[in-house]
Backbone as ProteinMPNN parsed JSONL, in Angstrom:
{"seq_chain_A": "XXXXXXXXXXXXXXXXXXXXXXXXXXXXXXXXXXXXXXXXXXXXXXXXXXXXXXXXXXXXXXXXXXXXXXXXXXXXX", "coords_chain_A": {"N_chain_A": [[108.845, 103.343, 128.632], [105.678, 103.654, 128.136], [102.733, 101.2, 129.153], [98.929, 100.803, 128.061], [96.062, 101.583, 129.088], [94.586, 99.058, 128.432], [96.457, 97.513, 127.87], [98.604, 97.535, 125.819], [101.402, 98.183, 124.14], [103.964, 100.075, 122.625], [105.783, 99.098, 120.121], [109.2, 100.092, 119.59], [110.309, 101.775, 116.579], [112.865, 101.346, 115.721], [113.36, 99.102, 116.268], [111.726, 97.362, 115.76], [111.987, 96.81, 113.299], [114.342, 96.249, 112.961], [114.187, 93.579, 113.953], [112.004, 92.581, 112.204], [109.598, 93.093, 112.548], [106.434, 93.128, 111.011], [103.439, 94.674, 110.155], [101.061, 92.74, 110.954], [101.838, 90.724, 111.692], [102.499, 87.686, 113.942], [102.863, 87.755, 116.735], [104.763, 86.422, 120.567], [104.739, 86.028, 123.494], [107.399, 85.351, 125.951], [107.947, 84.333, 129.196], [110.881, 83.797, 131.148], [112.401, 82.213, 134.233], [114.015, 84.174, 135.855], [112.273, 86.306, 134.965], [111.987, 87.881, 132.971], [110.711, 88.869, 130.133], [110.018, 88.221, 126.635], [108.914, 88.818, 123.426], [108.998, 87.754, 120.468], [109.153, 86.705, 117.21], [106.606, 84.414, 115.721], [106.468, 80.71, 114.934], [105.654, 79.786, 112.863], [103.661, 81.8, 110.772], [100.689, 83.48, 109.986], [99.114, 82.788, 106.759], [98.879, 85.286, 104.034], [96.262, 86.804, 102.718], [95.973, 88.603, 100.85], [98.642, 89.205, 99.447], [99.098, 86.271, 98.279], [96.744, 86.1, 96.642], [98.014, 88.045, 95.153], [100.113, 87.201, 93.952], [99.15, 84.605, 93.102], [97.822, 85.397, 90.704], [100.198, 86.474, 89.361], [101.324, 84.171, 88.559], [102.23, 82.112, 85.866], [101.985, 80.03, 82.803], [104.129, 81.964, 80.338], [103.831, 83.178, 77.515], [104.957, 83.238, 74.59], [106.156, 84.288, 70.961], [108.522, 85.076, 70.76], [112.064, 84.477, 70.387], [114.346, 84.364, 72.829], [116.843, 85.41, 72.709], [115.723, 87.151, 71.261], [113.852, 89.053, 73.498], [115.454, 89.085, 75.107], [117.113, 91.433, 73.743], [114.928, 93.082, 74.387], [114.871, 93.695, 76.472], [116.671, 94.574, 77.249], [117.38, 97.534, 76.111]], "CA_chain_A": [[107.707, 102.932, 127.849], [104.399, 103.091, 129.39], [101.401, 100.637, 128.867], [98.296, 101.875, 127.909], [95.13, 100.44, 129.867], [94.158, 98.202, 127.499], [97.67, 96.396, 128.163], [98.913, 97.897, 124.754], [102.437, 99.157, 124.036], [104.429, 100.57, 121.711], [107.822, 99.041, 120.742], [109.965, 101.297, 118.651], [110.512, 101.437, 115.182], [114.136, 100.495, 115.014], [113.18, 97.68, 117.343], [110.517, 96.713, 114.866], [112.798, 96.972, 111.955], [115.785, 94.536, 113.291], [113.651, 92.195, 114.104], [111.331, 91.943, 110.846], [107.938, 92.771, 112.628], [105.77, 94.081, 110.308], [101.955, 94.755, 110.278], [100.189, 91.325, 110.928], [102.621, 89.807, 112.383], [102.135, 87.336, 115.04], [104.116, 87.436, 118.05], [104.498, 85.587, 121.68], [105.122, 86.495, 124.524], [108.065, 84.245, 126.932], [108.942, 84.82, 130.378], [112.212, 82.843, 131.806], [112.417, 81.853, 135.267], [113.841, 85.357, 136.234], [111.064, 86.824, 135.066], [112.612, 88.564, 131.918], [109.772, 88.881, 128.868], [111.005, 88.235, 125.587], [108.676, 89.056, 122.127], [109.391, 86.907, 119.027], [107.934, 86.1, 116.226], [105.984, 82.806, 116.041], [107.331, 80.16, 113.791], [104.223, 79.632, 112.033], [102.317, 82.506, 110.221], [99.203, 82.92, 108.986], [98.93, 83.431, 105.063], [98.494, 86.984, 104.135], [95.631, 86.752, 101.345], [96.536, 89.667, 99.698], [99.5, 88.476, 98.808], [98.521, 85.164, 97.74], [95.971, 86.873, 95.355], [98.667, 88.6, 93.838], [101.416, 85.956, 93.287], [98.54, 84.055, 91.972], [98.053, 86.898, 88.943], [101.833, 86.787, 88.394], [101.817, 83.085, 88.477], [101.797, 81.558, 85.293], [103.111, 80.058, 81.821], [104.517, 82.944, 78.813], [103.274, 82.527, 75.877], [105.127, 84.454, 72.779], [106.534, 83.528, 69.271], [109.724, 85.952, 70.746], [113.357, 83.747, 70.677], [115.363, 84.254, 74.081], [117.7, 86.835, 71.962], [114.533, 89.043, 70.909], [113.324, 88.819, 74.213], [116.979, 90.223, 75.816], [117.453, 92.601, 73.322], [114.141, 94.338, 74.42], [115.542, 94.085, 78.079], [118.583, 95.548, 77.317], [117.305, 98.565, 75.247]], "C_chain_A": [[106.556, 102.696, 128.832], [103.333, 102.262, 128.262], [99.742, 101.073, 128.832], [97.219, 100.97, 129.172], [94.347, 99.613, 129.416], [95.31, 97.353, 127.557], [98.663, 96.426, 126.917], [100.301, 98.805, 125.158], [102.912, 98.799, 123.029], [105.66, 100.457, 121.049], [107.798, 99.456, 119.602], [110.341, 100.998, 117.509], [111.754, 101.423, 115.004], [114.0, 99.081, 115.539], [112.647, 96.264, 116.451], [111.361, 95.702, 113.602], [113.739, 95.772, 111.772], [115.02, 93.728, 113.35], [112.136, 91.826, 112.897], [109.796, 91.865, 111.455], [107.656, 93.703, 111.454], [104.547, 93.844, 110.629], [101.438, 93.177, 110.19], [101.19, 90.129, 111.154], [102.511, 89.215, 113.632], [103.214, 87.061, 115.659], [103.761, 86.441, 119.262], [105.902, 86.351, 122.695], [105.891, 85.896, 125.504], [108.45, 84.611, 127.75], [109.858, 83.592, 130.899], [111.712, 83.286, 133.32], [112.863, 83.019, 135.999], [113.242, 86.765, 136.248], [111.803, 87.984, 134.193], [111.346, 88.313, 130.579], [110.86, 88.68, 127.89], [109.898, 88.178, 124.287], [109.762, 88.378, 121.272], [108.214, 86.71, 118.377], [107.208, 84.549, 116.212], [106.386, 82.535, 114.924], [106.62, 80.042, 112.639], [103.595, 81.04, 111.789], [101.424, 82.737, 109.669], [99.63, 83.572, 107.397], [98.303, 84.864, 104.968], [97.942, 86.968, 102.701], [95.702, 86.954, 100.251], [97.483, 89.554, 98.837], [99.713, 87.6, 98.313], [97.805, 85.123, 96.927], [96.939, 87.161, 94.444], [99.741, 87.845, 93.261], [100.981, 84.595, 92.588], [98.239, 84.604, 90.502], [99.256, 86.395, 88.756], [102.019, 85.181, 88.066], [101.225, 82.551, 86.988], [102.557, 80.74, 84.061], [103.111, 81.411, 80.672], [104.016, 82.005, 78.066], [104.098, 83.9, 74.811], [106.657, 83.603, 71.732], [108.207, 84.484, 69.481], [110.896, 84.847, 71.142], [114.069, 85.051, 72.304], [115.914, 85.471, 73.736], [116.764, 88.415, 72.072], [114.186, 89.312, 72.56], [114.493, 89.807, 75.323], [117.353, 91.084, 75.217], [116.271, 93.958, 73.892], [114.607, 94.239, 75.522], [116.457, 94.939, 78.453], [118.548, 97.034, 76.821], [116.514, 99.913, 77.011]], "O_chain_A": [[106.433, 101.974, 129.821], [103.142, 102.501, 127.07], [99.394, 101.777, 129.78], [97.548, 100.028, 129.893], [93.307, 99.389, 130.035], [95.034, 96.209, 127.199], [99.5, 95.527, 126.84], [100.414, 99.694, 126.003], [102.69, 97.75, 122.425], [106.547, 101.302, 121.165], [106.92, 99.38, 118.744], [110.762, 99.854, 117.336], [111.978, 101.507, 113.796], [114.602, 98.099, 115.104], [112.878, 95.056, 116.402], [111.339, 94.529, 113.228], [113.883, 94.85, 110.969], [115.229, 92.843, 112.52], [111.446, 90.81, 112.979], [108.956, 91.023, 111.135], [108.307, 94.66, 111.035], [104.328, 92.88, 111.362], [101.553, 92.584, 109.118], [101.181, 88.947, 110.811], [102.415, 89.999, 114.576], [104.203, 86.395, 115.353], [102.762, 85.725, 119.192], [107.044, 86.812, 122.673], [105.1, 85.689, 126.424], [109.418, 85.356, 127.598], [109.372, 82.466, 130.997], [110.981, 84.227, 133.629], [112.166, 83.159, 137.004], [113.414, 87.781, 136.921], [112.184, 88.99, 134.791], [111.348, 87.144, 130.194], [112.073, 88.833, 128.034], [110.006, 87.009, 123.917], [110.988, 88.436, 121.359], [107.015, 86.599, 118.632], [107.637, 83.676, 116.966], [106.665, 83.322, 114.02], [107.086, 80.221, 111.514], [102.94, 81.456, 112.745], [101.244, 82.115, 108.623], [100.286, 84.57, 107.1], [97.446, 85.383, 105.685], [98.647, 87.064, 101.696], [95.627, 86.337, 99.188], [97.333, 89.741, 97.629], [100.709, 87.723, 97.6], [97.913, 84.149, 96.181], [96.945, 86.781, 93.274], [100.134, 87.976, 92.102], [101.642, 83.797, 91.924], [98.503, 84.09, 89.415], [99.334, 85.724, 87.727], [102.916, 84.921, 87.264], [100.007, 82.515, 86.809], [103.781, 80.705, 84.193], [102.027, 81.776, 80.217], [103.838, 80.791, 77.961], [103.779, 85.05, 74.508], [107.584, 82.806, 71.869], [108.974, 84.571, 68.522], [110.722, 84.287, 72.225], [114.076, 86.275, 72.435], [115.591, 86.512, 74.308], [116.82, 89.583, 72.455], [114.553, 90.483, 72.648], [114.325, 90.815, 76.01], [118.063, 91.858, 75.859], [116.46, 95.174, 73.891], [115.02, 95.389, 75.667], [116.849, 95.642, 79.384], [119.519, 97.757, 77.045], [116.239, 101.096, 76.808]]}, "name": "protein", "num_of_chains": 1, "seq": "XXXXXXXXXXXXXXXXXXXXXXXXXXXXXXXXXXXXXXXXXXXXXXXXXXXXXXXXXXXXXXXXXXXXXXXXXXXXX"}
């Protein structure tokens, strides 16, 4: 793996995958005493707006005159 000159690299998409980075994900950077790096995620992440927009839309109370039954029969059909 090379570094670009901007100090930018590229870790691999199974790499990515196991370990649950995705886009906007904040990482950190740890070196140990033998001078070994180690990438992780940070424990804390920031809120991702977008998503917070939309789970506000879905968030809410039902409203309908439909019993539980009617309600699983259209589920089921």
């Amino acid at each position: 793996m090379r570094m670009t000159s901007k100090g930018q690299v590229t870790i691999p998409r199974h790499i990515r995958e196991a370990a649950g980075f995705r886009p906007g994900t904040e990482l950190e950077f740890v070196m140990d005493d033998a001078g070994t790096v180690r990438v992780r995620r940070q424990a804390d992440q920031p809120e991702n707006p977008a998503l917070a927009a939309a789970l506000g839309r879905l968030r809410g109370a039902a409203s309908t005159t439909m019993t539980t039954d009617q309600i699983m029969a259209l589920t089921r059909e």
